[in-house]
C-alpha positions as CSV (number, residue, x, y, z in Angstrom):
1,X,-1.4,-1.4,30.7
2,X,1.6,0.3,29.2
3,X,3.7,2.6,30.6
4,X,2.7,6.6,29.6
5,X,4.0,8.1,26.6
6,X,5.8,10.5,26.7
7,X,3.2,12.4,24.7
8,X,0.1,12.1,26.0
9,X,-3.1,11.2,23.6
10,X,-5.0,14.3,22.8
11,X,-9.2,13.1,23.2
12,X,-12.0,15.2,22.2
13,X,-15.1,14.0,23.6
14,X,-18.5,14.4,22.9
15,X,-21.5,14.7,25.0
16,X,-24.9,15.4,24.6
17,X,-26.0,15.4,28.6
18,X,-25.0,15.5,31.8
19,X,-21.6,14.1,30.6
20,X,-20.6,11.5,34.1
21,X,-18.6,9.6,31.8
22,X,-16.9,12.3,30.5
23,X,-16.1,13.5,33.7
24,X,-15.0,10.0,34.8
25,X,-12.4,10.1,32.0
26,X,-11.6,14.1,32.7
27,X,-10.4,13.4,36.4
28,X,-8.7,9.7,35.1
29,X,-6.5,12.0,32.9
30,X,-5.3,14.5,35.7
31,X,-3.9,11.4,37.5
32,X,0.0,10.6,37.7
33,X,1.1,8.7,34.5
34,X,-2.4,9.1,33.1
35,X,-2.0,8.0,29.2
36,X,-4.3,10.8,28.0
37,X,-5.9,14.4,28.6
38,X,-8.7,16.2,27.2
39,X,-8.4,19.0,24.7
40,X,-12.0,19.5,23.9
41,X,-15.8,18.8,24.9
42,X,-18.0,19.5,22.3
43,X,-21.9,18.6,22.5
44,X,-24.9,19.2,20.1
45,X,-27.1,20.6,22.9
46,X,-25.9,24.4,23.9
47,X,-27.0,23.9,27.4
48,X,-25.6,20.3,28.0
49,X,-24.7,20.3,31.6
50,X,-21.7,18.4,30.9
51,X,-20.2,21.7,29.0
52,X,-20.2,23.4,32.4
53,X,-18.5,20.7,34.2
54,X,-15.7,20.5,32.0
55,X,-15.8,24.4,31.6
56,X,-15.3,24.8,35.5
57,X,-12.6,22.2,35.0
58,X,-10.9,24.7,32.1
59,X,-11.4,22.6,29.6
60,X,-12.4,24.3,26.4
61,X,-15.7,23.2,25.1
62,X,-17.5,23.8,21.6
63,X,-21.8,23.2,21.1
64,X,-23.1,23.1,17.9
65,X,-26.9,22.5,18.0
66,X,-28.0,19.7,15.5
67,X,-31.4,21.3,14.8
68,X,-31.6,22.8,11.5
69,X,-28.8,21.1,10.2
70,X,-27.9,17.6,8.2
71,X,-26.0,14.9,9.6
72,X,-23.6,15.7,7.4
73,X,-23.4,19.6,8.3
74,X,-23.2,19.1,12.1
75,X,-20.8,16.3,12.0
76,X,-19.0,18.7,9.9
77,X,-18.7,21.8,12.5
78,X,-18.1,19.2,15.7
79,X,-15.4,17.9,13.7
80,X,-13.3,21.2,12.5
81,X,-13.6,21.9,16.4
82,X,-11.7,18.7,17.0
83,X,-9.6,18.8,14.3
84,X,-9.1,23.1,15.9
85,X,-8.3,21.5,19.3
86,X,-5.4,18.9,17.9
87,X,-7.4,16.0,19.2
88,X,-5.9,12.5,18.3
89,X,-8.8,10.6,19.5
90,X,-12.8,11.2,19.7
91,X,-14.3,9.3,22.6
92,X,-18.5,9.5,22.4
93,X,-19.4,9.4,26.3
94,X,-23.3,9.7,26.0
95,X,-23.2,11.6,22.3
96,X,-26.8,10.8,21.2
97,X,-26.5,11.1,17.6
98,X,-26.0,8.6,14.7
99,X,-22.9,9.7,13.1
100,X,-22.3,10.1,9.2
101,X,-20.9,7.5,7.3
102,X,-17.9,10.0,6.0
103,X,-17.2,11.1,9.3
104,X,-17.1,7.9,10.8
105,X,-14.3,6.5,8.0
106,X,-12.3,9.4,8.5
107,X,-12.0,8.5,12.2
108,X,-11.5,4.8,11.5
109,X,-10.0,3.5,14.9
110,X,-9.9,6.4,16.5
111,X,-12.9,7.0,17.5
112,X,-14.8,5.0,20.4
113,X,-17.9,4.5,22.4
114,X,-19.6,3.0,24.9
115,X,-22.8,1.3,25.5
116,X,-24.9,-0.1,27.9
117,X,-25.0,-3.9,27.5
118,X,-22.5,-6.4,27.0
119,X,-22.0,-6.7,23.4
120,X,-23.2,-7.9,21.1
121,X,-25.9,-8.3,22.7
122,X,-28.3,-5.5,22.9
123,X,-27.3,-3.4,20.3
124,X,-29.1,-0.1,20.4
125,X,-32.0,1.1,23.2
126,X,-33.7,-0.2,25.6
127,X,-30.7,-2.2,26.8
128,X,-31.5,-2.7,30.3
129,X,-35.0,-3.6,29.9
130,X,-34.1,-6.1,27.1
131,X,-31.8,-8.0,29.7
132,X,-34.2,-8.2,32.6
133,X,-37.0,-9.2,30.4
134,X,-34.8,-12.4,29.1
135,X,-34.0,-13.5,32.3
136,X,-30.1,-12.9,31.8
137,X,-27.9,-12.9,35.2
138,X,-25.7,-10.2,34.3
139,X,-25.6,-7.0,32.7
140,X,-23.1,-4.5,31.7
141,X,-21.2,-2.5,29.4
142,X,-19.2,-2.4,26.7
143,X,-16.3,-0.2,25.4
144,X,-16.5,-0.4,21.2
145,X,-14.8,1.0,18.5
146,X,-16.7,3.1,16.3
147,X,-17.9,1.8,12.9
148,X,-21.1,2.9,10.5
149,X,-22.7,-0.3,11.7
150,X,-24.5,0.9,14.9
151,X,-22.6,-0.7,17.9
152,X,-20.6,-3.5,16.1
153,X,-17.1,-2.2,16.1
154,X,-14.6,-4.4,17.7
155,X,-14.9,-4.6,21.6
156,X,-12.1,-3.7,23.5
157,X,-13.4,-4.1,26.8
158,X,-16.3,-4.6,29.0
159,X,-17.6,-5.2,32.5
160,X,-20.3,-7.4,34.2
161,X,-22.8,-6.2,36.3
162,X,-25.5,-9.4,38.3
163,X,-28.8,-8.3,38.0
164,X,-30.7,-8.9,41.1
165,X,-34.5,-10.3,40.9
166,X,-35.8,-7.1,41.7
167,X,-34.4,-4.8,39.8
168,X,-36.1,-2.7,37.2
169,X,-34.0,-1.0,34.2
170,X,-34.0,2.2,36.3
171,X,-32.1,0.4,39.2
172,X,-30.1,-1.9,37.0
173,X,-29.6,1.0,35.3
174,X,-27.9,3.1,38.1
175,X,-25.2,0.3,39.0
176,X,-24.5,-0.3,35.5
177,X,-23.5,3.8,35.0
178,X,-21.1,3.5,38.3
179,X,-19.4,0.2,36.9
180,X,-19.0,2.4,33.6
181,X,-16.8,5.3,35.4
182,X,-14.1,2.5,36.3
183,X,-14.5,0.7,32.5
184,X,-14.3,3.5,30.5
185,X,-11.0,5.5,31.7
186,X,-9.5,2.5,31.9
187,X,-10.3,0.7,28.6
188,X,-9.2,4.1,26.7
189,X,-6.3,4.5,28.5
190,X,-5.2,1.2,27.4
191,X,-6.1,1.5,23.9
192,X,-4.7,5.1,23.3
193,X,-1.3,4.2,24.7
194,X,-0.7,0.7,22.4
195,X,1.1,3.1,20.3
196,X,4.0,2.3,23.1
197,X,3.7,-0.7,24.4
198,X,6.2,-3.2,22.9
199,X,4.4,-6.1,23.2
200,X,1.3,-4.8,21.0
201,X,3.7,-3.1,18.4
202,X,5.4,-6.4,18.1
203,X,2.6,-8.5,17.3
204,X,1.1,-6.2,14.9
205,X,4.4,-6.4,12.9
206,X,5.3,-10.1,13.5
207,X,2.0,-10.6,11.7
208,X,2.8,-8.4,8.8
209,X,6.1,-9.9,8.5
210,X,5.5,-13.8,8.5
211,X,2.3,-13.3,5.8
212,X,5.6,-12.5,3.4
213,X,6.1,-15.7,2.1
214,X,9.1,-18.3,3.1
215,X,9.4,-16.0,6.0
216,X,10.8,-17.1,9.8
217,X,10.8,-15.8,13.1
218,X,14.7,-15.6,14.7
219,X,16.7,-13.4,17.2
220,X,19.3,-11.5,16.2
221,X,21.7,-9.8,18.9
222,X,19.3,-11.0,21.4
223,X,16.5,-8.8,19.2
224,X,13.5,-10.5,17.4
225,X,13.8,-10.5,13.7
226,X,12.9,-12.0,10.6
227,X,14.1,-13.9,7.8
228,X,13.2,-14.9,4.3
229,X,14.5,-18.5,3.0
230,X,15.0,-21.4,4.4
231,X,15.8,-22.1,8.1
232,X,19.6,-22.8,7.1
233,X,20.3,-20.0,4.9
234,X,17.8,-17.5,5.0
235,X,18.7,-13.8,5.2
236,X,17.7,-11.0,7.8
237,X,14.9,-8.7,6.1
238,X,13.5,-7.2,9.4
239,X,14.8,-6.4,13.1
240,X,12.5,-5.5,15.8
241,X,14.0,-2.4,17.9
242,X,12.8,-2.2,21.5
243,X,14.7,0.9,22.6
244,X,18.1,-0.2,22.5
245,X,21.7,1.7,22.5
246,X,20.1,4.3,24.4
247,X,17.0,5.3,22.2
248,X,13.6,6.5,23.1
249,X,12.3,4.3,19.8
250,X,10.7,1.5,19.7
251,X,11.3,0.6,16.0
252,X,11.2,-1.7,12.9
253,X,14.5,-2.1,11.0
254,X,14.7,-2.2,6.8
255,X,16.6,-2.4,4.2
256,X,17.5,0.9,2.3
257,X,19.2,1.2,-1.1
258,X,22.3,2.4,0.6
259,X,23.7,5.1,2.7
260,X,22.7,7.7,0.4
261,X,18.8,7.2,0.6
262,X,18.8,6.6,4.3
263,X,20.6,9.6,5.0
264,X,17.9,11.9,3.1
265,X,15.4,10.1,5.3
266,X,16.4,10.8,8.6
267,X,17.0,14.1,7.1
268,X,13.7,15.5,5.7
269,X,10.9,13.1,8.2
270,X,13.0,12.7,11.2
271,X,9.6,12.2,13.2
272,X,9.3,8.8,10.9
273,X,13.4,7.4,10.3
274,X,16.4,7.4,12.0
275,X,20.1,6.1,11.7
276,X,20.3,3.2,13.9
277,X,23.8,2.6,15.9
278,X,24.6,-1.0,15.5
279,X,22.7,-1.4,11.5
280,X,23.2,1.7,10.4
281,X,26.3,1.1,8.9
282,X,24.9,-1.1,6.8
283,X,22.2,0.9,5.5
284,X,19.3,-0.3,7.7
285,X,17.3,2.5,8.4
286,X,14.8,2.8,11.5
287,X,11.3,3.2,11.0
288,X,9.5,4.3,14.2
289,X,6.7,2.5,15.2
290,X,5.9,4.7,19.2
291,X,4.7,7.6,17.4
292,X,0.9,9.1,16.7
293,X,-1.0,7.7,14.0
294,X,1.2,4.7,12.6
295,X,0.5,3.9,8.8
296,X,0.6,0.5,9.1
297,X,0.4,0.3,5.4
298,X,3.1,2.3,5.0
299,X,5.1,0.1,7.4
300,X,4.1,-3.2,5.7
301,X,5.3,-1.7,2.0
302,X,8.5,-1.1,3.5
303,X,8.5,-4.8,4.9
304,X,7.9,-6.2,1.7
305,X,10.4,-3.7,0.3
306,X,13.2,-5.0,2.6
307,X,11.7,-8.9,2.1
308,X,12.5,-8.3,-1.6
309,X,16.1,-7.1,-1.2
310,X,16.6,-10.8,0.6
311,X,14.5,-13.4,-0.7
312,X,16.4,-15.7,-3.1
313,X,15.5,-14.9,-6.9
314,X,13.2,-17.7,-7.2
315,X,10.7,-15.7,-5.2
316,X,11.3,-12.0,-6.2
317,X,10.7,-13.9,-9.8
318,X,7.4,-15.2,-8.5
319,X,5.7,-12.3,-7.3
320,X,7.3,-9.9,-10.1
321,X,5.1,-12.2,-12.4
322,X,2.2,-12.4,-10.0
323,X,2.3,-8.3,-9.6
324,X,2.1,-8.4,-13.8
325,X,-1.2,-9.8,-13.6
């Protein structure tokens, strides 16, 4: 796992019981170096027990009761409380309700679950019973992210559990739930706190970078970077930052128009740009990747931007004609 952030990722979680798993992740965040804390515990039953527990803990909690009310309604007042409490993330631990399709988009990888069998088998209930009954050796659980297809999002980690030839889905059941308090802390933790770690930051823009075309992998300064022409006489269009000369960023650096437009920048979204040392000069400008909610969008039209400014005519020609059509 990475290091912590120096911010730590704000969850909201929501229950709709007893709430072990929230309390699993509730005590994994009071932890030295713990990646994340809770800001919120909101349930859609009033007298969820799991409300108590994380009021006694002084966590604040929010219950909206889903009787009476659409999908659409009560997904609507747990999510103003969450948005209220400045929560980054939304972790279902035991939340038994199908979620609307517009609140589910809105939270597009950032909101995650987990369930009872090791997907994708199993999806839905019954999970436990369905196992035993096919004669499988292990059980288990999966942490998933969160899509409107009911337990299909991508898997980001599970854990195995051997069914003995006795059990029933009420035994199976209770070794599965204690297996789940080690997963679950630890599979958000690591996803939460990606946002720092070098390593995934990297390979999320190494991939943007060499689907440019002509493009090449090579170190600059003893920093990874990338270039557009051939091997010979390509130019730079890309430098991967990793905290150097003394910065807290961890950063991708572009081409600007000149010193002018990277100045006003780093001037008016200082949380996004900054002046690096060694490039600046030259007006690259640094686009920080270690920060909340990365538009990685945002980060690949400046890539292509930059590729632009470098690639040989030949290919600017190209895809001017191709972006006609």
């Amino acid at each position: 796992m990475a290091d912590a952030p120096l911010n730590k990722a704000k969850l909201a979680v929501f229950i709709s019981g007893t709430g072990t798993n929230m309390a699993a992740l509730l005590f994994a965040s009071r932890l030295k170096d713990a990646a994340f804390e809770i800001v919120l515990v909101a349930s859609n039953v009033e007298d969820a027990d799991g409300l108590n527990l994380a009021a006694i803990e002084g966590v604040p909690t929010f219950a909206h009761s889903h009787k009476g009310h659409s999908r659409e309604d009560q997904d609507a007042a747990m999510e103003q409380a969450v948005l209220d409490a400045g929560a980054d993330y939304i972790v279902l631990a035991g939340y038994m309700r199908i979620l609307s399709q517009g609140f589910v988009e809105r939270w597009e990888a950032r909101m995650l679950n987990i369930h009872p069998s090791l997907l994708p088998k199993y999806k839905g209930l019954d999970t436990f019973a369905r196992a035993i009954d096919a004669g499988d050796s292990h059980a288990g659980s999966s942490v998933h992210l969160v899509t409107h297809e009911l337990d299909a999002g991508e898997v980001l980690a599970q854990v195995r559990v051997a069914i003995a030839s006795d059990d029933t889905p009420a035994t199976l059941a209770q070794r599965v739930k204690i297996a789940e308090h080690q997963l679950y802390p630890r599979a958000v933790a690591d996803y939460v706190s990606r946002g720092n770690d070098p390593e995934f930051l990297f390979s999320k823009l190494r991939e943007l970078a060499l689907a440019l075309p002509e493009t090449h992998e090579r170190s600059s300064h003893g920093s990874p970077g990338f270039r557009v022409g051939t091997e010979k006489s390509g130019k730079f269009f890309a430098h991967f930052s990793q905290q150097h000369y003394g910065s807290q960023h961890i950063a991708v650096l572009v081409k600007t128009s000149g010193m002018d437009e990277l100045l006003n920048l780093v001037e008016t979204q200082p949380e996004v740009y900054y002046k690096p040392d060694y490039y600046g000069a030259s007006g690259w400008v640094g686009l920080i990747l270690n920060r909340p909610n990365v538009d990685w969008d945002h980060i690949a039209d400046w890539l292509g931007r930059s590729w632009r400014s470098s690639a040989p005519a030949r290919l600017t020609k190209l895809l001017d004609a191709a972006d006609i059509f």
